[in-house]
C-alpha positions as CSV (number, residue, x, y, z in Angstrom):
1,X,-112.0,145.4,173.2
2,X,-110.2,145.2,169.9
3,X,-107.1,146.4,168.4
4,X,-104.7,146.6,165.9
5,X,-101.0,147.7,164.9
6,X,-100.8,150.4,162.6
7,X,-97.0,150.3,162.7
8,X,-95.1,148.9,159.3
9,X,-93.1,146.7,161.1
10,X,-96.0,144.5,162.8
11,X,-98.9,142.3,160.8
12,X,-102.0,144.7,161.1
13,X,-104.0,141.4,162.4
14,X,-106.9,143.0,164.5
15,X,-106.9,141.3,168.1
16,X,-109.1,141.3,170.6
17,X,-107.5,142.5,174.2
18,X,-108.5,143.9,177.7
19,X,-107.5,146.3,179.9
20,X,-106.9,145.0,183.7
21,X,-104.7,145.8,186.9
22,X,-104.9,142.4,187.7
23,X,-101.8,141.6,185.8
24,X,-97.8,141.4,187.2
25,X,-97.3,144.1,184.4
26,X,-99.5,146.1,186.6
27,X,-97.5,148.9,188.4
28,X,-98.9,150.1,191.4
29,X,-102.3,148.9,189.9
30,X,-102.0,151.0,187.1
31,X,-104.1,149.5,184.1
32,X,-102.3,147.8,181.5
33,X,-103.6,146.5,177.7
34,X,-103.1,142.7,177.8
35,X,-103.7,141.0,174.3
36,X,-105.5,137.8,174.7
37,X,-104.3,134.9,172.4
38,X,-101.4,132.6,171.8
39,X,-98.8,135.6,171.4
40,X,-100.6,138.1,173.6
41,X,-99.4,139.4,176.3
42,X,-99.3,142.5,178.6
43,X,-98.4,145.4,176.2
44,X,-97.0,149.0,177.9
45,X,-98.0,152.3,176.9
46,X,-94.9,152.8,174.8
47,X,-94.9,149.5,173.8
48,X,-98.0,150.1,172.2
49,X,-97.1,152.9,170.8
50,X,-94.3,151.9,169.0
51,X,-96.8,149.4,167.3
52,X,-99.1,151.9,166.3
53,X,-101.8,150.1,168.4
54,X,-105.6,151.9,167.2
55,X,-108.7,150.8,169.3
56,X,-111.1,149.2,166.9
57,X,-113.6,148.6,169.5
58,X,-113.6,149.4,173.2
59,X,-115.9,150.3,176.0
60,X,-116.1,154.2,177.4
61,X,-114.6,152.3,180.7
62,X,-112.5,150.0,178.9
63,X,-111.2,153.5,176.9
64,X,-110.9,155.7,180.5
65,X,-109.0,153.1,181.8
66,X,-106.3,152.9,178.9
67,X,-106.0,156.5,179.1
68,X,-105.5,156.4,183.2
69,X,-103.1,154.1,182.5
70,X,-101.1,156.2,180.4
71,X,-102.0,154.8,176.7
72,X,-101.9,157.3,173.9
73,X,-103.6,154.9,170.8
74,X,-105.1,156.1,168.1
75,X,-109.0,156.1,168.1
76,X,-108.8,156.6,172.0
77,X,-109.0,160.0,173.0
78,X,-111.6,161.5,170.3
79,X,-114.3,159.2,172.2
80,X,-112.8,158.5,175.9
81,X,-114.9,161.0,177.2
82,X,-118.1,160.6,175.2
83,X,-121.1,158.6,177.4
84,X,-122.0,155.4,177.1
């Protein structure tokens, strides 16, 4: 999957990231969006949208899962529930 801020306040650097419950950011096995890299890291749904965060390029699972997990990014919900 890839991503990017859209928020003024970060670098709109595209990154690529997954979407996993095996991570201690994980509540109660909810998914969360990890961004892999030197500063990734697990991001929360408000976290990412503070940032802005727009899917780039994701999966329909990869995109089902963010939105089970409570994510609200741009570019997710106008193709979530399109088939693969």
């Amino acid at each position: 999957m890839k991503v990017r801020p859209t928020s003024p306040l970060f670098e709109p650097v595209e990154c690529e990231a997954v979407v996993t419950t095996q991570h201690p950011r994980s509540c109660f096995g909810q998914p969360v969006l990890v961004l892999l890299g030197p500063e990734g890291g697990a991001v929360g749904p408000l976290e990412a949208e503070f940032a802005g965060y727009e899917i780039i390029e994701a999966t329909p699972e990869e995109r089902r899962c963010l939105l089970a997990g409570g994510y609200h990014l741009k570019g997710l919900e106008n193709r979530a529930s399109q088939p693969a």
